[in-house]
C-alpha positions as CSV (number, residue, x, y, z in Angstrom):
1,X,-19.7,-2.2,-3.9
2,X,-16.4,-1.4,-5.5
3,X,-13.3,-1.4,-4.1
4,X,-11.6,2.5,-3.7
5,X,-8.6,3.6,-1.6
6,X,-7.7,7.2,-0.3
7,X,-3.8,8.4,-0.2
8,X,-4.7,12.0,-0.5
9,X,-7.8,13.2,2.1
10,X,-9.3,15.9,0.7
11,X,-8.1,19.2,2.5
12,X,-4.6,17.1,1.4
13,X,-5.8,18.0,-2.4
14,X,-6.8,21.4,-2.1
15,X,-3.0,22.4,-0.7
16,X,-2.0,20.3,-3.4
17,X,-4.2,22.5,-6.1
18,X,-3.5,26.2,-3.8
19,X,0.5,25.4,-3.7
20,X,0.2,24.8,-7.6
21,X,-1.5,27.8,-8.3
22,X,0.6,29.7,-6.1
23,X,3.9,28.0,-7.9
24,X,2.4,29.3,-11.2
25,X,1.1,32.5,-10.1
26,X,4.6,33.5,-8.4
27,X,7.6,31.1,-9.6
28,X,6.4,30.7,-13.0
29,X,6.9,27.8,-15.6
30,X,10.2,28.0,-18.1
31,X,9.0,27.9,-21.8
32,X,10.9,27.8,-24.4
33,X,9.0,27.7,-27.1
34,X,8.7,31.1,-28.7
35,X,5.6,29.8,-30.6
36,X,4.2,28.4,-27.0
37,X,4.9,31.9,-24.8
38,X,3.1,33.7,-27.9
39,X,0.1,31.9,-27.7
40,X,0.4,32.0,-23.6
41,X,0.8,35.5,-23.7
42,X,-2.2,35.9,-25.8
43,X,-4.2,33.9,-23.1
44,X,-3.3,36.1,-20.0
45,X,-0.1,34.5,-19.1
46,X,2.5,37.1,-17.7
47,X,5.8,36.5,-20.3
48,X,9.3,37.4,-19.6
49,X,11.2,37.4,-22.8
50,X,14.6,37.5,-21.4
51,X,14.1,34.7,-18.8
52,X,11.1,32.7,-20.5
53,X,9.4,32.7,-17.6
54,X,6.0,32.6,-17.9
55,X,3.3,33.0,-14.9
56,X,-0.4,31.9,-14.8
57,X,-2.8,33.8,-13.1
58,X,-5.6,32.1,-11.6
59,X,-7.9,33.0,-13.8
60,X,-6.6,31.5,-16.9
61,X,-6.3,28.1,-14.7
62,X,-9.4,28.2,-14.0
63,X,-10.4,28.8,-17.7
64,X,-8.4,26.0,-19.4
65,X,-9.7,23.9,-16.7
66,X,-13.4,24.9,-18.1
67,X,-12.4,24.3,-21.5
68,X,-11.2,20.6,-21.6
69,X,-13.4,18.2,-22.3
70,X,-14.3,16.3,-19.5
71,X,-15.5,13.2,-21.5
72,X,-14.4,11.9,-24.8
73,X,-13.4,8.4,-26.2
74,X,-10.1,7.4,-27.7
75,X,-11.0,5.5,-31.1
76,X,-8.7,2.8,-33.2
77,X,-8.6,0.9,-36.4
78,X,-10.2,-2.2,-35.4
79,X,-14.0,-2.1,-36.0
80,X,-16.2,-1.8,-32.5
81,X,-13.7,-0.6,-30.6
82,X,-13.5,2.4,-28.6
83,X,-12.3,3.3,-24.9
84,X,-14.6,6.0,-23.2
85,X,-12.2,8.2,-21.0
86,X,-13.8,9.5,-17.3
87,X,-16.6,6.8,-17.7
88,X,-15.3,4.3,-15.0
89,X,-13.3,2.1,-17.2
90,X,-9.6,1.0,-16.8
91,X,-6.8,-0.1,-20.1
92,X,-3.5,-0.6,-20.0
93,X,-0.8,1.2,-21.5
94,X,2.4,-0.9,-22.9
95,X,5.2,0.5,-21.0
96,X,7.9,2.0,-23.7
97,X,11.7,3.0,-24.2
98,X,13.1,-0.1,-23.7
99,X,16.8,-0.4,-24.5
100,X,17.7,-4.2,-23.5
101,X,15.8,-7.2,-24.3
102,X,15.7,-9.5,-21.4
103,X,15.9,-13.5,-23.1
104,X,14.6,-16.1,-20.8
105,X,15.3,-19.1,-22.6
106,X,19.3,-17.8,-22.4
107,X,19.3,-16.1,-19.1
108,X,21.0,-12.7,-21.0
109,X,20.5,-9.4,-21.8
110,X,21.2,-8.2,-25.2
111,X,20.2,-4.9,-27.2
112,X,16.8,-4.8,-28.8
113,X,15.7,-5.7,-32.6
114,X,13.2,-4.8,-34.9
115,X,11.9,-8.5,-34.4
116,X,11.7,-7.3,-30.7
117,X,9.9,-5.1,-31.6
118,X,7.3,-7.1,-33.7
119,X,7.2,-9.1,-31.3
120,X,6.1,-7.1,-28.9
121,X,3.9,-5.5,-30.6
122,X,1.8,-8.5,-32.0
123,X,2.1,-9.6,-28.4
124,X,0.0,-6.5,-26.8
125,X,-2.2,-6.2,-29.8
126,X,-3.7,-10.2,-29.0
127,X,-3.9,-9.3,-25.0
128,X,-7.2,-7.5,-25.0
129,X,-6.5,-5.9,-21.7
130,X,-4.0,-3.4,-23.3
131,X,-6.1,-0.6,-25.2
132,X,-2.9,1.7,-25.9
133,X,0.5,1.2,-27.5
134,X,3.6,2.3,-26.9
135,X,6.8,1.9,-28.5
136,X,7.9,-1.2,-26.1
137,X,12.0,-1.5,-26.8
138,X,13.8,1.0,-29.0
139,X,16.7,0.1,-31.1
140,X,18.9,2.0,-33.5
141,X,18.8,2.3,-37.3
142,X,20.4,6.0,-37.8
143,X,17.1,7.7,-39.2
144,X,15.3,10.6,-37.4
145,X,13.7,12.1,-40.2
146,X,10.0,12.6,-41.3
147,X,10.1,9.5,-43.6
148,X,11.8,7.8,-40.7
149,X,8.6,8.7,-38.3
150,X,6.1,7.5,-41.4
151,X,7.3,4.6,-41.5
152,X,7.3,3.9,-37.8
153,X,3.4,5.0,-38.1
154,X,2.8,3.0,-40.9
155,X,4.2,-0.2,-39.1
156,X,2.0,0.7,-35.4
157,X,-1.2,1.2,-37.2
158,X,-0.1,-2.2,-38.7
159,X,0.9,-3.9,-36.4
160,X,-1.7,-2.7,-33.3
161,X,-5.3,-2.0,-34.0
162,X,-6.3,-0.2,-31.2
163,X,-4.8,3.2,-30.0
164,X,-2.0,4.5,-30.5
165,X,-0.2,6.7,-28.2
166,X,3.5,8.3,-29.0
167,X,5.1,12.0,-30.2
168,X,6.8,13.3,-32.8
169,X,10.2,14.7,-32.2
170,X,10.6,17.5,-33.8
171,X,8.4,20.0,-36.1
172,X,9.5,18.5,-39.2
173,X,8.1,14.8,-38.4
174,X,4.9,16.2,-37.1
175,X,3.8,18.0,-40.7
176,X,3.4,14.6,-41.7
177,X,1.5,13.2,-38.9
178,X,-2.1,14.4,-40.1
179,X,-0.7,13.2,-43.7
180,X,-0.7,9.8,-42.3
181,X,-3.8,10.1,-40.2
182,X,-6.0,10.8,-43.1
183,X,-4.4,8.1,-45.3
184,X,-5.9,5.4,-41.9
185,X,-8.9,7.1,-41.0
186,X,-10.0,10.0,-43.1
187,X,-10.4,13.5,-43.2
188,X,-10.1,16.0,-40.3
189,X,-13.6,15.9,-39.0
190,X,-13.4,11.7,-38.9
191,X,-10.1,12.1,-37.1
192,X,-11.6,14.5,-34.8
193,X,-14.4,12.4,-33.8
194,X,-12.6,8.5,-33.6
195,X,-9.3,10.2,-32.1
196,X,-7.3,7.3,-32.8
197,X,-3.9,8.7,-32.0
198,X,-2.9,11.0,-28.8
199,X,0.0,12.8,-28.6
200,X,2.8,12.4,-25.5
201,X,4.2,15.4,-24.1
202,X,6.9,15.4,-21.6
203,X,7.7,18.3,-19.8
204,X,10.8,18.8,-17.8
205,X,11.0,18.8,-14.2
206,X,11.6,21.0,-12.7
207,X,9.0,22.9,-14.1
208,X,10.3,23.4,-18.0
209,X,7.9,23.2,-21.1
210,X,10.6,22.7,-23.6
211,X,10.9,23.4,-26.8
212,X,11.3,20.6,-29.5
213,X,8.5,18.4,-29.0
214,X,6.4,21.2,-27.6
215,X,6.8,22.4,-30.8
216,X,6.0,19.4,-32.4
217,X,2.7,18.8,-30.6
218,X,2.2,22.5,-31.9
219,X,2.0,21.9,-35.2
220,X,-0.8,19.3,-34.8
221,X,-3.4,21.6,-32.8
222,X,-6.9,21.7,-34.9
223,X,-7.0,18.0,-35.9
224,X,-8.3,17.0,-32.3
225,X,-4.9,14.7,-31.1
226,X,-5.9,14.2,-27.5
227,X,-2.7,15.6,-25.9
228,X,-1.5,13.2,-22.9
229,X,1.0,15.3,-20.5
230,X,3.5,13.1,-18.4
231,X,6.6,15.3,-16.6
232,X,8.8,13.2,-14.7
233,X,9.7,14.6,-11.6
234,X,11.8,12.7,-9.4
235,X,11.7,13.3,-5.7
236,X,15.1,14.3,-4.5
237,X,16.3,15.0,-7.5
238,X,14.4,17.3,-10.2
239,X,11.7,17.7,-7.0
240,X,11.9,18.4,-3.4
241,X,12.2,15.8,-1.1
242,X,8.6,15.2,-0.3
243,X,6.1,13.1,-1.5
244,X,3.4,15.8,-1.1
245,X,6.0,18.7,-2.8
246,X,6.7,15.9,-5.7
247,X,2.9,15.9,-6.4
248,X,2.5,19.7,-6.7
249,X,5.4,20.5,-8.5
250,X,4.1,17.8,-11.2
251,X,0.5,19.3,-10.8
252,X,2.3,22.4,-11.7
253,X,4.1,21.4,-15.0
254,X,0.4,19.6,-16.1
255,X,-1.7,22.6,-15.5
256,X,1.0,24.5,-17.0
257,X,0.8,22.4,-20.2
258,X,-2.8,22.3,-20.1
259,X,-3.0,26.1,-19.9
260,X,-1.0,25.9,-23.7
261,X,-2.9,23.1,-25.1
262,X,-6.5,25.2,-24.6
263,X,-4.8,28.7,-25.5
264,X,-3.8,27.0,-28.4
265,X,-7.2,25.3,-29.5
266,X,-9.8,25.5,-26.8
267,X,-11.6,22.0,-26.2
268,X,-8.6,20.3,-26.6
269,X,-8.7,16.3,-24.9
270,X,-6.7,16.5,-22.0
271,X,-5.1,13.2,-20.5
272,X,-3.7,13.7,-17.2
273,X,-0.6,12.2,-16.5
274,X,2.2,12.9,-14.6
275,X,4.8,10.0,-13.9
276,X,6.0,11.0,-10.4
277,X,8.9,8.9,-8.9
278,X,11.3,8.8,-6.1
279,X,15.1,8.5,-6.7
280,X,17.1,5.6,-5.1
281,X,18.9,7.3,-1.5
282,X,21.2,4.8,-2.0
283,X,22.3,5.5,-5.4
284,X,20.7,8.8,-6.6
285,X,19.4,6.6,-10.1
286,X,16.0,6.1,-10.4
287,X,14.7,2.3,-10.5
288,X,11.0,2.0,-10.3
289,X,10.7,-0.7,-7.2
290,X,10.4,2.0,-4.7
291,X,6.9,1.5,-2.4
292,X,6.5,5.5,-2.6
293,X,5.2,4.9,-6.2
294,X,2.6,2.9,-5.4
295,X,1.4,5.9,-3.4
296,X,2.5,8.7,-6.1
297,X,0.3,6.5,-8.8
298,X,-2.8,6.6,-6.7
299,X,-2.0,10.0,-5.9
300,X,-2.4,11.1,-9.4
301,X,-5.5,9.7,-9.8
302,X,-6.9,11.3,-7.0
303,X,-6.0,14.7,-8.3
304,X,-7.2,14.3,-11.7
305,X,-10.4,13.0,-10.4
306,X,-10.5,16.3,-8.2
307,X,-10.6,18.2,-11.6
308,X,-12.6,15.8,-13.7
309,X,-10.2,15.1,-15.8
310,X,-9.1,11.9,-17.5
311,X,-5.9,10.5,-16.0
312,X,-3.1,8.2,-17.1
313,X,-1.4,6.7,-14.4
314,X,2.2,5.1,-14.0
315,X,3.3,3.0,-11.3
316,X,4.2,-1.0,-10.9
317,X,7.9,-0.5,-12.0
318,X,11.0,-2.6,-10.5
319,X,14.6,-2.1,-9.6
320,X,15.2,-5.8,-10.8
321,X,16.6,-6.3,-14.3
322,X,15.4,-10.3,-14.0
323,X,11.6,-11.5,-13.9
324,X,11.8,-13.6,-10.6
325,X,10.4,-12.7,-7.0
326,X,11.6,-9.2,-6.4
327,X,10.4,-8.0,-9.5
328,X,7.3,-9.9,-9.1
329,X,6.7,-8.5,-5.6
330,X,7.8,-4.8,-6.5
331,X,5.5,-4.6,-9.5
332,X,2.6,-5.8,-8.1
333,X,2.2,-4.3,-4.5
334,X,3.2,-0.9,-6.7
335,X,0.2,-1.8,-9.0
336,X,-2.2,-2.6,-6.0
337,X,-2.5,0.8,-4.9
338,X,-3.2,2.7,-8.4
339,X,-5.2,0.1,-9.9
340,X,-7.5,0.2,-6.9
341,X,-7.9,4.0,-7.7
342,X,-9.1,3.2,-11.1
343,X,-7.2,5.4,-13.8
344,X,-9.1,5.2,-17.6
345,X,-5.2,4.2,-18.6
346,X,-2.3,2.7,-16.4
347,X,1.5,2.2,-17.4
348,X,2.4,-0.1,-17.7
349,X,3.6,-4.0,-18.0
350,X,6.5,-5.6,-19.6
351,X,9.8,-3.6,-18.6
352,X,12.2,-4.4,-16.0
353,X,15.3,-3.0,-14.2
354,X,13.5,0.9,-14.4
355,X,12.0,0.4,-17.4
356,X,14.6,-0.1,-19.4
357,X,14.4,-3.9,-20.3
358,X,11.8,-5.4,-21.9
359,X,11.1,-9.1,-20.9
360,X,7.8,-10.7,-22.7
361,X,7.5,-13.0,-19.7
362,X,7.1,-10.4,-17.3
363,X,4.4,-8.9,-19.8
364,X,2.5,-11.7,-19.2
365,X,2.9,-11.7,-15.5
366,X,2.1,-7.9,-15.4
367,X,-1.3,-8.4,-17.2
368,X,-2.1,-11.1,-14.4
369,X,-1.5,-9.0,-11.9
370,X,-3.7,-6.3,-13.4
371,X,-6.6,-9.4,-14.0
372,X,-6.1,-9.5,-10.1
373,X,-5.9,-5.9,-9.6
374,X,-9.7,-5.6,-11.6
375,X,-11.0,-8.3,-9.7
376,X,-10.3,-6.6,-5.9
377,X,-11.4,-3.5,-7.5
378,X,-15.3,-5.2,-8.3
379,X,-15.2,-5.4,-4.5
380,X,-18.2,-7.5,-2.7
381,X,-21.3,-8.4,-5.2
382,X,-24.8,-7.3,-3.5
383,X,-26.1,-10.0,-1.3
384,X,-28.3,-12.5,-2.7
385,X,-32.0,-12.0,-1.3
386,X,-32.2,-15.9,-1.3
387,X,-29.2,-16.1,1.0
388,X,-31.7,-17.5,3.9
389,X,-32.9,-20.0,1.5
390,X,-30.0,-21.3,-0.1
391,X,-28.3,-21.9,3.7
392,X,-31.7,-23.6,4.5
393,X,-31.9,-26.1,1.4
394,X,-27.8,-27.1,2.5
395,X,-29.5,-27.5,6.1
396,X,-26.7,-27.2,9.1
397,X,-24.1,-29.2,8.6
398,X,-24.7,-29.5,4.7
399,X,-22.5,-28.9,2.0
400,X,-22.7,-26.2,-1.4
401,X,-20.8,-27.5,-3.6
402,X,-23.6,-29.1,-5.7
403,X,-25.8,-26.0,-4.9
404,X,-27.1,-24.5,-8.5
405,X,-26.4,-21.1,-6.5
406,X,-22.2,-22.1,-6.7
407,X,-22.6,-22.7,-10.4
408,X,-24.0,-19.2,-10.4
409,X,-21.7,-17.7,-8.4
410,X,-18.7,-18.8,-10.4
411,X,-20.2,-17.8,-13.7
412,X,-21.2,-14.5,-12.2
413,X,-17.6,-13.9,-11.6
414,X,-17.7,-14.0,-7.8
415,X,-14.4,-16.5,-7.5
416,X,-11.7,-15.1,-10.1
417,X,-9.7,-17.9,-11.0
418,X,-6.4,-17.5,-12.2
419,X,-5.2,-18.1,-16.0
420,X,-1.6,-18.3,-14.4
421,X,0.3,-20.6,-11.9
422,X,0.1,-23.2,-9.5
423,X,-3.2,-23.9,-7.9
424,X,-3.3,-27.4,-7.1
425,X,-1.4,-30.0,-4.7
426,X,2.1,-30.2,-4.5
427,X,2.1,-34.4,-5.5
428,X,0.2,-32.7,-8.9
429,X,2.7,-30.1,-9.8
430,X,5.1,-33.1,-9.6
431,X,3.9,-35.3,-11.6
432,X,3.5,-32.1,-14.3
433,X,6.9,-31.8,-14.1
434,X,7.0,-28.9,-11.7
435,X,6.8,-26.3,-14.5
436,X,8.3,-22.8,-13.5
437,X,6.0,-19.5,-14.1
438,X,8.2,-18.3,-17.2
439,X,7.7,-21.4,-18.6
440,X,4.1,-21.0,-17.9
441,X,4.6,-17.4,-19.7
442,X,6.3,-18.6,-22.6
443,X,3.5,-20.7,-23.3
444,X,0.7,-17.9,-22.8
445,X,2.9,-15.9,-25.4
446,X,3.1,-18.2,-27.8
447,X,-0.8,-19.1,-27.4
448,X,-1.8,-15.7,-27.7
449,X,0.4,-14.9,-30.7
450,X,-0.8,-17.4,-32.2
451,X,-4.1,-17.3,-31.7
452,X,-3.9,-13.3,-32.8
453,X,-6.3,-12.5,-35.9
454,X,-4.1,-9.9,-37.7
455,X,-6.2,-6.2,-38.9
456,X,-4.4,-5.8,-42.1
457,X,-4.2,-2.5,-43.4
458,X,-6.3,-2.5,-46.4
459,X,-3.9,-2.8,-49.3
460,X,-4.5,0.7,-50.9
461,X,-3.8,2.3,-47.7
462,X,-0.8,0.6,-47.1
463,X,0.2,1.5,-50.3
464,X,-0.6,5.0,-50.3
465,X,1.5,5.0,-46.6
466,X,4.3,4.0,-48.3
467,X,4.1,6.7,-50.8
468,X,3.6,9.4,-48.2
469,X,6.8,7.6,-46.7
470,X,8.9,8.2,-50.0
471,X,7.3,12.2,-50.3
472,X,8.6,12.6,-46.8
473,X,12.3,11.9,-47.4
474,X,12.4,8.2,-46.2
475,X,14.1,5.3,-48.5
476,X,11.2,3.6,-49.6
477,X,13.8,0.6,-50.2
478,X,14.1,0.3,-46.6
479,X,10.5,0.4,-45.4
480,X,10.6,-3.5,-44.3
481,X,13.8,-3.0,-41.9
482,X,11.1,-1.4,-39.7
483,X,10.5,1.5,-37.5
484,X,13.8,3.4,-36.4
485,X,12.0,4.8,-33.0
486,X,9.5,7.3,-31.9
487,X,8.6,5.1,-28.8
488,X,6.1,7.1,-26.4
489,X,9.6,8.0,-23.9
């Protein structure tokens, strides 16, 4: 049977879900979108114009929850591929925002590149065990605009051929959005179907929809963008002290959210996904290592599960800004617990220091740990019905390790053995000249990048991309000095 694990008993959930409601009912969320509270109040949702404050009856919770698709698969460019959400499978999500590049071969930090970037991105595109991108490392280039955000699409439909998972930042970028959609993929009703793009809203905690991106995500409602909704709140800080509180009051900003997203165009996708974290008592910043997010990334799980929803969990962060042992212990005991809950997508490998250093090394480290992470989750195989027999043939005292039932064994995946490290005697790992993990990563990246088969756009598309670049305001001349941001955070 598979392996699950419980933070969250059951009567635990429903004062999670009757605290929310209550929250929503009584407090109410703070939206500042005019557009959003229109369409809210159109629903059922109580509006007060002078404070923004909007409250949720029941009812209309209740409703949205009856609305969102349950099931529904998010597609890509590469032919074959799709990842079924709710259906029992797990993908990682590249981890995103970066601001420092962590150089291994140097031992510095320095600011990211575009070639960072490229690199990155090449990188989780040849490691099947990431099916959604994110922006890994930012870096600055001065350009906001909506040719700015075209040409950042352009280049991560390029550069990744699976999905694609970011926002647009303002109204103005996200006109252009279906532009470029339909330029990949087709028209509406092929978009709507291979959904190859979802859009990343952020709310702010303490319970705030706000109003720039909300907008933005607005603007794309009837082209089917799965809408992924990930507040922030951190415990101590923008939520109460409490693990438990932390978990409603980011409940409450998701079904707050998910009550605008099916106002706004029932049968929306829904990705559940609320980033909870604890803030340092030592420090008041927030780092990532912390034990309590292990639980808080499980927990989420657990709740979207309660609602049959699709979730998108984050946990298996680090306060260290380094690959070495703490981070290597901190990210994966903080992955154990949440990727033995089983999310469809979990955030996310690669970043360091509180996810704001990216570090390919620990990338490859990260997916490791997730390899490991999938294996205790297949738990203990069935017994074999020829158990008796097979212990009989060896006879007491005998030996399996010429037994055709080993061979079996191993191909039926019952050892998992390890792509990474050291796993053999110490006199060995001498004479190999004691080579050190990142050394050992370095390798794997170069391996897999160059082992990558590139999904070129096909040359009319990317052509017609960089028209719809020019229309929108960008300088065409500049297209190859790369994307100048829109990372999922």
């Amino acid at each position: 049977m598979t392996t699950s694990v419980r933070v969250l008993s059951d009567e635990q959930i429903a004062q999670v879900h009757e605290r929310t409601l209550g929250i929503l009912e009584r407090v109410g969320v703070r939206v500042d979108t005019e557009r959003g509270r229109r369409i809210l109040e159109g629903a059922g949702a109580v509006v007060d114009e002078g404070t923004r404050i909007v409250r949720f009856p029941r009812a209309l919770v209740e409703e949205s929850f009856r609305l969102a698709p349950r099931r529904f698969t998010l597609g890509g460019r590469r032919p074959g591929w799709a990842f079924p959400m709710n259906d029992g499978e797990c993908t990682l999500t590249a981890d995103g925002g970066a601001v420092h590049v962590y150089d291994a071969a140097t031992e510095t930090r320095r600011p990211g590149t575009y070639e960072d970037w490229l690199a990155a991105t090449r990188l989780i595109d040849a490691i099947d065990e990431v099916g959604v991108y994110w922006g890994m490392v930012d870096y600055g280039t001065g350009g906001d605009g909506p040719g700015d955000a075209v040409r950042y699409w352009r280049l991560a439909f390029t550069e990744f051929s699976r999905h694609v998972q970011d926002a647009a930042l303002d109204v103005a970028q996200a006109r252009w959005l279906p532009e470029v959609l339909q330029v990949l993929f087709g028209d509406r009703e092929t978009i709507r179907d291979l959904r190859p793009f979802s859009f990343l809203l952020c709310p702010h905690s303490p319970l705030v929809i706000e109003e720039q991106y909300t907008d933005a995500y607005l603007e794309t409602v009837g082209w089917g963008i799965p809408l992924a909704v990930m507040p922030m709140p951190l415990m101590g800080l923008t939520s109460p002290a409490g693990l438990a509180a932390t978990i409603v009051v980011g409940n409450a900003e998701v079904l707050a959210t998910l009550c605008l997203a099916q106002a706004a165009d029932p049968g929306t996708p829904f990705i559940y996904a609320p980033a909870l974290a604890v803030m340092d008592p030592r420090n008041g910043r927030y780092g990532g290592g912390a034990a309590e997010h292990a639980l808080l990334g499980a927990a989420v799980t657990e709740m979207a599960r309660s609602y049959g929803l699709p979730v998108e969990a984050s946990a298996g962060g680090t306060d260290h800004h380094v690959p070495g042992i703490q981070a290597a212990y901190e990210r994966a005991l903080n992955w154990s617990l949440p990727a033995l809950a089983w999310p469809d997508l979990l955030v996310g490998p690669g970043l360091l220091g509180g996810a704001t250093t990216l570090s390919l090394e620990q990338l490859i480290i990260d997916v490791e740990a997730f390899r490991r992470c999938r294996r205790m989750r297949e738990g203990i195989a069935p017994m074999s019905d020829d158990v008796e027999a097979i212990v009989a043939a060896a006879g007491p005292g005998g030996a399996f390790l010429d037994a055709p039932s080993s061979r079996d064994a191993l191909r039926a995946g019952e050892w998992y053995v390890s792509r990474m490290g050291v796993h053999d005697s110490f006199d060995r790992w001498e004479e190999g000249g004691r080579r050190g993990l990142l050394e050992e990563a370095r390798e794997a990246i170069a391996t897999a990048l160059a082992s990558r088969v590139p999904l070129a756009l096909d040359e009319g598309v990317d052509r017609e991309l960089r028209r719809l670049e020019a229309r929108a305001g960008g300088d065409a001349g500049r297209s190859s000095a790369g994307p100048s941001g829109g990372s999922a955070t």
